[in-house]
Phi, psi and omega in degrees: 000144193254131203292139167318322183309301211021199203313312193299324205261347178291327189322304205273020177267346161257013182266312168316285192314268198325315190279334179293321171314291178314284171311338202269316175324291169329309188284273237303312175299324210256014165291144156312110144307130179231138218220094159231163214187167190229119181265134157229168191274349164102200206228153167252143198218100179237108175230167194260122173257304155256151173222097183258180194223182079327133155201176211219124142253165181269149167266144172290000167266031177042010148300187168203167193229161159252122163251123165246151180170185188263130174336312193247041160252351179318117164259039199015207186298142174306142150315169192065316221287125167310274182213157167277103188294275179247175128195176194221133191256134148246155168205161175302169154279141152302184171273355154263025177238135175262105208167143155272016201192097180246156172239144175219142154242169174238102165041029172294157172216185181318103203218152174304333203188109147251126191237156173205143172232155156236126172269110193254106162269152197261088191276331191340163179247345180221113158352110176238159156263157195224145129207201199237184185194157222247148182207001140187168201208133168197177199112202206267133190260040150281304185278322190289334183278027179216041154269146168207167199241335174269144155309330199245020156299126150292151156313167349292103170224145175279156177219107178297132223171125147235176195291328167128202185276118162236204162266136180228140160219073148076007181233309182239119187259148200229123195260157179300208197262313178307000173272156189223121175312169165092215186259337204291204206277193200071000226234108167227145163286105176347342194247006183231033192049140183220152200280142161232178175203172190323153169030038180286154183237157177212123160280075224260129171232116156249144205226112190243137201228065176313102182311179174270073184223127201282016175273329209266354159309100198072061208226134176199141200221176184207105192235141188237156186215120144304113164241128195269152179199115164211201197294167148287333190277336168292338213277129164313151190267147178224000000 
């Protein structure tokens, strides 16, 4: 006897199948997923990598020698060196000083260059602005009154100031290309903020650059500096 299904009824044994499929697909897409987990606006990670200085000694040809450099890289005196002339500094604070950051000179004078830098690396997870603020100034007052904090001051000024964004590989740090000496553009000042981002490097400089005036002579100060950091997105619209 010949079966009843014939063409018609295997369709629709495969349309049953086909449809069963379909449903299982479907309860399977549409089970529920629980997802856990912590969101956050990330983090600021600001840190002091380094710090230099300058210094000068007299020589016996009544010459001077210059050494610039990273602090705890001083190799003290040249040999033969007379005397430890002058210098100019960055260093951590004491534990009575209020600053994250203090600078000193020694008896400096009208010179081609006494320089002191702080070097900063950026770990943050979210873009900041960084700057800096100034939280005393003391010392021979010939010199503070031609310290300045602004950049767009004509010289003659010491100035905080940095080389912008570069590369450091843990020996030398190297600012981009676009920095220019002096005042001119690549060169921003600190005090009006500058943007980083993860594992951005900043070269923070004071560059005292003394006229030729026998008041400026043997002049020496002492300043603490704050460095600020917060989101970018917080910095006020002016």
């Amino acid at each position: 006897m010949k079966s009843r299904f014939g063409k018609v009824g295997l369709i629709m044994v495969a349309l049953v199948v086909a449809i069963s499929l379909m449903g299982a697909a479907f309860a399977s897409w549409m089970d529920s997923m629980t997802i856990s987990g912590e969101v956050t606006t990330g983090d600021l990670d600001l840190e002091i990598i380094r710090y230099s200085g300058t210094w000068v000694w007299k020589m016996p040809d009544h010459g001077i020698y210059e050494w610039h450099g990273w602090t705890d890289q001083f190799p003290g005196a040249p040999p033969d060196a007379v005397d430890l002339i002058a210098y100019a500094l960055m260093r951590a604070p004491g534990a009575s000083e209020n600053a994250d950051v203090v600078g000193e000179t020694y008896n400096i004078f009208p010179f081609d260059s006494f320089m002191c830098d702080v070097l900063l690396h950026y770990n943050g997870s979210v873009p900041a602005i960084v700057w800096a603020e100034q939280t005393y100034l003391t010392g021979d007052q010939a010199l503070i009154d031609i310290m300045g904090w602004d950049y767009s001051i004509p010289a003659p000024k010491a100035i905080f100031d940095t080389a912008t964004v570069g590369d450091y590989d843990g020996t030398t740090f190297t600012p981009d290309a676009n920095v220019q000496e002096g005042f001119g553009p690549g060169r921003i000042n600190l005090y009006n903020g500058w943007q980083m981002h993860y594992c951005d490097y900043l070269l923070l400089q004071v560059i005292m650059d003394l006229p030729q005036d026998n008041t400026l002579q043997g002049l020496s100060a002492q300043w603490g500096v704050d460095i600020r950091a917060i989101q970018w997105n917080e910095w006020p619209v002016s």
